[in-house]
Z-matrix of the N, CA and C atoms (Angstrom, degrees):
N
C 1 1.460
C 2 1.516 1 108.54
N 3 1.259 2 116.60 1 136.24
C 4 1.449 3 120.48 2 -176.71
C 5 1.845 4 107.48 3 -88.17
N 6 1.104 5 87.28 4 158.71
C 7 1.992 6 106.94 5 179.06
C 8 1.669 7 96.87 6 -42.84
N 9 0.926 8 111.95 7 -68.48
C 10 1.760 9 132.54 8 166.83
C 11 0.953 10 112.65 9 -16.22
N 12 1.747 11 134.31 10 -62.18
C 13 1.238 12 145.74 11 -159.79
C 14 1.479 13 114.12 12 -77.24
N 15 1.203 14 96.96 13 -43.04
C 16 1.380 15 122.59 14 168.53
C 17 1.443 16 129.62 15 -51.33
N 18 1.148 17 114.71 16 -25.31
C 19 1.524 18 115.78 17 -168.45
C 20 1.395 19 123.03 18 -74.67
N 21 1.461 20 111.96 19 -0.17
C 22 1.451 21 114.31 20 165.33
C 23 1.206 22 113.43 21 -97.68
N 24 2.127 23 128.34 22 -4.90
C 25 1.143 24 109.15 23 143.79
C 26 1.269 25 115.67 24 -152.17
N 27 1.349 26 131.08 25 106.54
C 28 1.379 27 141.80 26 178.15
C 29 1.425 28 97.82 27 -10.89
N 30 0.761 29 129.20 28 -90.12
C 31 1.420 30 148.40 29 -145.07
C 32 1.758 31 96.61 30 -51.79
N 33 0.947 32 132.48 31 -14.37
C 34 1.263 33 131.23 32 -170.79
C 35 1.741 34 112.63 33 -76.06
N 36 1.382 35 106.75 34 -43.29
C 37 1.307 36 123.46 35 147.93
C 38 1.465 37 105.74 36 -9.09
N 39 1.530 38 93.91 37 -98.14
C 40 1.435 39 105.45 38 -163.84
C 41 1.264 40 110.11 39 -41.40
N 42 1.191 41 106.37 40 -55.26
C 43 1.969 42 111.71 41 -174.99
C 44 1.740 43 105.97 42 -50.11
N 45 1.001 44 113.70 43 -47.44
C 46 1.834 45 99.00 44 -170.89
C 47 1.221 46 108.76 45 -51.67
N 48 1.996 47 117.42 46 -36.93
C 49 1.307 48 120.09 47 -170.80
C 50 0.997 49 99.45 48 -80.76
N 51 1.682 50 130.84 49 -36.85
C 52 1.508 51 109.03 50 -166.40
C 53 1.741 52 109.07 51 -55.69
N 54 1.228 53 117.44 52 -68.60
C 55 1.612 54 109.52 53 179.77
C 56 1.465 55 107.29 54 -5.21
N 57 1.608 56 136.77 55 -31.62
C 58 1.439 57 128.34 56 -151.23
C 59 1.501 58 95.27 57 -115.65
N 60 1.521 59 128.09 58 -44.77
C 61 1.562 60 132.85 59 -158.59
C 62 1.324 61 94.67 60 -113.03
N 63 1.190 62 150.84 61 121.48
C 64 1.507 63 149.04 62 156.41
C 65 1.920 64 102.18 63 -72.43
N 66 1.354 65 111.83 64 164.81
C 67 0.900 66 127.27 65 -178.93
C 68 1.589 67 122.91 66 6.21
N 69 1.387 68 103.17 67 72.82
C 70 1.644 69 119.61 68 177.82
C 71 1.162 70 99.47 69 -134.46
N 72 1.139 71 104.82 70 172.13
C 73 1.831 72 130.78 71 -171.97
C 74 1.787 73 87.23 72 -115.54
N 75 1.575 74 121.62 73 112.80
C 76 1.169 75 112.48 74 159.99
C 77 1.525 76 128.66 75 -105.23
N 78 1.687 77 128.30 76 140.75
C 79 1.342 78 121.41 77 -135.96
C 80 2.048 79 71.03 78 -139.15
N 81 1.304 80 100.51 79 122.04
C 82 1.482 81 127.73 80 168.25
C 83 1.381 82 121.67 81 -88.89
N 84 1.326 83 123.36 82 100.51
C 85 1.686 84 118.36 83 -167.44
C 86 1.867 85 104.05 84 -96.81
N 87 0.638 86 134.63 85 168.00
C 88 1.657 87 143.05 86 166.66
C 89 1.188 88 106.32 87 -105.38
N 90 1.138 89 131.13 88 126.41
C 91 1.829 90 120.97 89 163.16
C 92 1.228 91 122.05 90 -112.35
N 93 1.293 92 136.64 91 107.82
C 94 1.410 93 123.11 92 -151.15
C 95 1.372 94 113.66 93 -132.01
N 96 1.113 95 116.68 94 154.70
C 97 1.782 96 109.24 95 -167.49
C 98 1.321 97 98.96 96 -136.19
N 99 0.944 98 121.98 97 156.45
C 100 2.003 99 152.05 98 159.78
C 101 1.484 100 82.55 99 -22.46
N 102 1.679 101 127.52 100 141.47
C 103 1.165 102 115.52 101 156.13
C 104 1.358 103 112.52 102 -77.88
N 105 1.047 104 155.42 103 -23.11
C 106 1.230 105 157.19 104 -173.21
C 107 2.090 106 105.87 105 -66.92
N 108 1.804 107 102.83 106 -49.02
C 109 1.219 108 87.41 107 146.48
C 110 1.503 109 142.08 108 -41.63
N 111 1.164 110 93.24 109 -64.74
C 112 1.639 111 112.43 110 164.65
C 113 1.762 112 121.12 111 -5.78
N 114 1.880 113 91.14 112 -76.86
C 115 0.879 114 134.17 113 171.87
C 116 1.849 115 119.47 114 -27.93
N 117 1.345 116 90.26 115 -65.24
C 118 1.736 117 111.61 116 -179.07
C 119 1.878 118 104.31 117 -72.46
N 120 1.167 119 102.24 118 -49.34
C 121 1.645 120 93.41 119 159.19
C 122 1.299 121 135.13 120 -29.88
N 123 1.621 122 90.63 121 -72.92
C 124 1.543 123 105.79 122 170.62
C 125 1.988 124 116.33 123 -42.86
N 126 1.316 125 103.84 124 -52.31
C 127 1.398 126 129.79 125 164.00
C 128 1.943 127 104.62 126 -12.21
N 129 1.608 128 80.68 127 -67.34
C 130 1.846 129 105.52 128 -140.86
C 131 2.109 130 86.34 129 -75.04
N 132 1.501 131 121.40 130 -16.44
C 133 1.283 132 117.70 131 -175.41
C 134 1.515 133 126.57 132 -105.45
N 135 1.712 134 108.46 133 -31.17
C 136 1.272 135 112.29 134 -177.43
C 137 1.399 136 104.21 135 -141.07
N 138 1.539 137 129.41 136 174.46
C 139 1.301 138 139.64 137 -171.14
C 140 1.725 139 106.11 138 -159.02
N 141 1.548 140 121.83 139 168.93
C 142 1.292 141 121.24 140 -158.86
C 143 0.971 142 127.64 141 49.97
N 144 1.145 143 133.06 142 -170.73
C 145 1.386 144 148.18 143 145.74
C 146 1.071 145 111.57 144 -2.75
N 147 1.117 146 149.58 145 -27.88
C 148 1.648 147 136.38 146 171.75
C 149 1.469 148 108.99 147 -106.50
N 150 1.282 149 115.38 148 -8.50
C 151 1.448 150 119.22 149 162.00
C 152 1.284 151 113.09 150 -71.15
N 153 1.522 152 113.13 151 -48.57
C 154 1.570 153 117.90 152 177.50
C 155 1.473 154 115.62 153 -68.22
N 156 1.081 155 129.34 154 -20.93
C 157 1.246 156 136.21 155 174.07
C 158 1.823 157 112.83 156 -77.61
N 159 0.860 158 107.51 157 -45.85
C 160 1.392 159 111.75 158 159.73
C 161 1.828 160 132.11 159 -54.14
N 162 1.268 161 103.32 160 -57.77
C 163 1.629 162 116.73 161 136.01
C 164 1.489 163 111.77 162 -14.75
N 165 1.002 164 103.47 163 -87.23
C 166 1.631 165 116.22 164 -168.81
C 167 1.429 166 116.26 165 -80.36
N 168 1.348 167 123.54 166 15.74
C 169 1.172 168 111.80 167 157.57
C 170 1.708 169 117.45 168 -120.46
N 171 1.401 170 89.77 169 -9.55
C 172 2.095 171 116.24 170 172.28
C 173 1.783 172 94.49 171 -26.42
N 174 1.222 173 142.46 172 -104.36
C 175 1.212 174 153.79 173 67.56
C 176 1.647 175 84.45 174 103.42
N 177 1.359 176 105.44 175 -89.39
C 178 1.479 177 117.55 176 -170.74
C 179 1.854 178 114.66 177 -61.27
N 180 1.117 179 91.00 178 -25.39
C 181 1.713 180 100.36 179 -166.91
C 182 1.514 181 88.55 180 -87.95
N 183 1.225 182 131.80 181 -41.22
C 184 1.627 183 116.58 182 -161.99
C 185 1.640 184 105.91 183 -73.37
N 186 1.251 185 110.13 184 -45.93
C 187 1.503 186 109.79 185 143.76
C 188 1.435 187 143.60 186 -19.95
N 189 1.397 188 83.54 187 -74.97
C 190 1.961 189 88.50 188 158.33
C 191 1.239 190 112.78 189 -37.86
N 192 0.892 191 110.79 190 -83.41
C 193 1.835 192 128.83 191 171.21
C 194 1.380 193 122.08 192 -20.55
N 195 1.334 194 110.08 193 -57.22
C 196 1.277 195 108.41 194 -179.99
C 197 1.285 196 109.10 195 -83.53
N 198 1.470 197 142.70 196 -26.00
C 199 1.270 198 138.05 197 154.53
C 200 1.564 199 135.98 198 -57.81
N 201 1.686 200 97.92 199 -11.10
C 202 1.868 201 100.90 200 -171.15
C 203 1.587 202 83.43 201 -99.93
N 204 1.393 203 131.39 202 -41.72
C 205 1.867 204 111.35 203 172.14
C 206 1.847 205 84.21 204 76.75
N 207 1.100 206 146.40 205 42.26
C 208 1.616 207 116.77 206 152.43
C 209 1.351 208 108.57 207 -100.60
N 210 1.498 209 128.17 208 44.21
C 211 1.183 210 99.33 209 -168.55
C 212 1.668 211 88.00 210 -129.21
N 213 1.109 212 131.60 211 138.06
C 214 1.617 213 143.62 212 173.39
C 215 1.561 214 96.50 213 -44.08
N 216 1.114 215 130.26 214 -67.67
C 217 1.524 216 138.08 215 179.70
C 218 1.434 217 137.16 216 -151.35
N 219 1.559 218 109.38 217 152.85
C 220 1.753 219 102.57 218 -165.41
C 221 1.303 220 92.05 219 -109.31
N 222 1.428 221 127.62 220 157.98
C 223 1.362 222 150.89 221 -157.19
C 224 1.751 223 101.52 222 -140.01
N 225 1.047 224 128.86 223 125.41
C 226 1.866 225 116.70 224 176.95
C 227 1.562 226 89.58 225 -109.14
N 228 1.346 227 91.69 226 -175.48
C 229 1.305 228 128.90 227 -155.60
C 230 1.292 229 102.47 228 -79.24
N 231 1.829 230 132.34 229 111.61
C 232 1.376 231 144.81 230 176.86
C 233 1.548 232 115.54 231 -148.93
N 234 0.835 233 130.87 232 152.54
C 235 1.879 234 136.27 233 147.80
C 236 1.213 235 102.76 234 -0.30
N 237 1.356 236 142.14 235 128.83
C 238 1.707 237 159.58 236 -118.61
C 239 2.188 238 81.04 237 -109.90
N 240 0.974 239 115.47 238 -54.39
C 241 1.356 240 127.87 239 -164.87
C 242 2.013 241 99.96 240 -74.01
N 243 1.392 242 118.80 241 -27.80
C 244 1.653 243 98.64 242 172.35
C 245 1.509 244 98.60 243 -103.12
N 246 1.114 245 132.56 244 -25.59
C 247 1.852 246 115.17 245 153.16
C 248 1.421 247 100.43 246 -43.27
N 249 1.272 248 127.76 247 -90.20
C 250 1.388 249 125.55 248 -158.27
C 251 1.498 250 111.34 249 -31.44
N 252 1.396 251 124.51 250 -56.84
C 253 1.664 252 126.44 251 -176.51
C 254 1.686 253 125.69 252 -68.66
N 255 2.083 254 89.70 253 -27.68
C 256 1.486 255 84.11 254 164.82
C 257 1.650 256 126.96 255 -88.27
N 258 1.272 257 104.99 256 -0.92
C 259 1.984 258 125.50 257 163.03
C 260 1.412 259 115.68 258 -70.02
N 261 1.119 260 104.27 259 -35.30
C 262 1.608 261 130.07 260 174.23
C 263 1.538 262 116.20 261 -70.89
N 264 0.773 263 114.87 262 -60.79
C 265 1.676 264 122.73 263 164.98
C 266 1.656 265 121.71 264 -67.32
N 267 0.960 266 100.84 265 -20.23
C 268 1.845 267 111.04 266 -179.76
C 269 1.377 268 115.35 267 -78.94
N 270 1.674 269 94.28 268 -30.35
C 271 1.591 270 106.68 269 -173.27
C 272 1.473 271 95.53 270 -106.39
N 273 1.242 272 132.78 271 2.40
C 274 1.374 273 119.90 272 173.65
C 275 1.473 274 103.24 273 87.76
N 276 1.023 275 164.83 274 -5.16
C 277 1.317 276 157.14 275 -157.80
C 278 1.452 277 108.97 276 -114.42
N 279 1.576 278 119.18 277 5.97
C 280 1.758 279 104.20 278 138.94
C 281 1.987 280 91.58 279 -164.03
N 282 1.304 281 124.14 280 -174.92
C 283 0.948 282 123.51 281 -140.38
C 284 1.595 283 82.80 282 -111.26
N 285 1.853 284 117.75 283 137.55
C 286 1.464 285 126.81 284 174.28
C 287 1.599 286 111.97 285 -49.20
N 288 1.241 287 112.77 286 138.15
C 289 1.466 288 117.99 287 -179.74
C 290 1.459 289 127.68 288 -117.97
């Protein structure tokens, strides 16, 4: 089940994962980038019609997202190595640096 699907009930989250992790605490991060990043991504993978479709739903989905709130915490767009440590520290699994 996606972050998305979820937003009418937190808890749903956990449950899709539980089936996979038994007795864990699961912690949902957002990772979100510049749409213009976005954008050039999308760019560098698909073209036509599914490029444009992507386009036009950029917009609507960050929305989604930021309106369904199931996620423990959002992280923006930096160097692959201070995302990773600040994911790391959010979730508790090593100490903020």
């Amino acid at each position: 089940m996606s972050a998305l699907g979820a937003r009418s009930c937190r808890g749903a989250v956990p449950l899709a994962v539980g089936s996979l992790v038994r007795d864990c605490e699961v912690q949902l991060c957002r990772l979100v980038a510049p749409a213009e990043i976005v954008r050039e991504r999308l760019r560098g993978r698909d073209d036509g019609d599914r490029l444009e479709r992507h386009f036009t739903r950029l917009a609507q989905h960050e929305a989604e997202h930021e309106a369904a709130g199931v996620e423990d915490s959002v992280v923006n767009e930096r160097p692959a190595n201070e995302v990773a440590q600040e994911v790391l520290a959010k979730v508790a699994w090593v100490k903020s640096m």
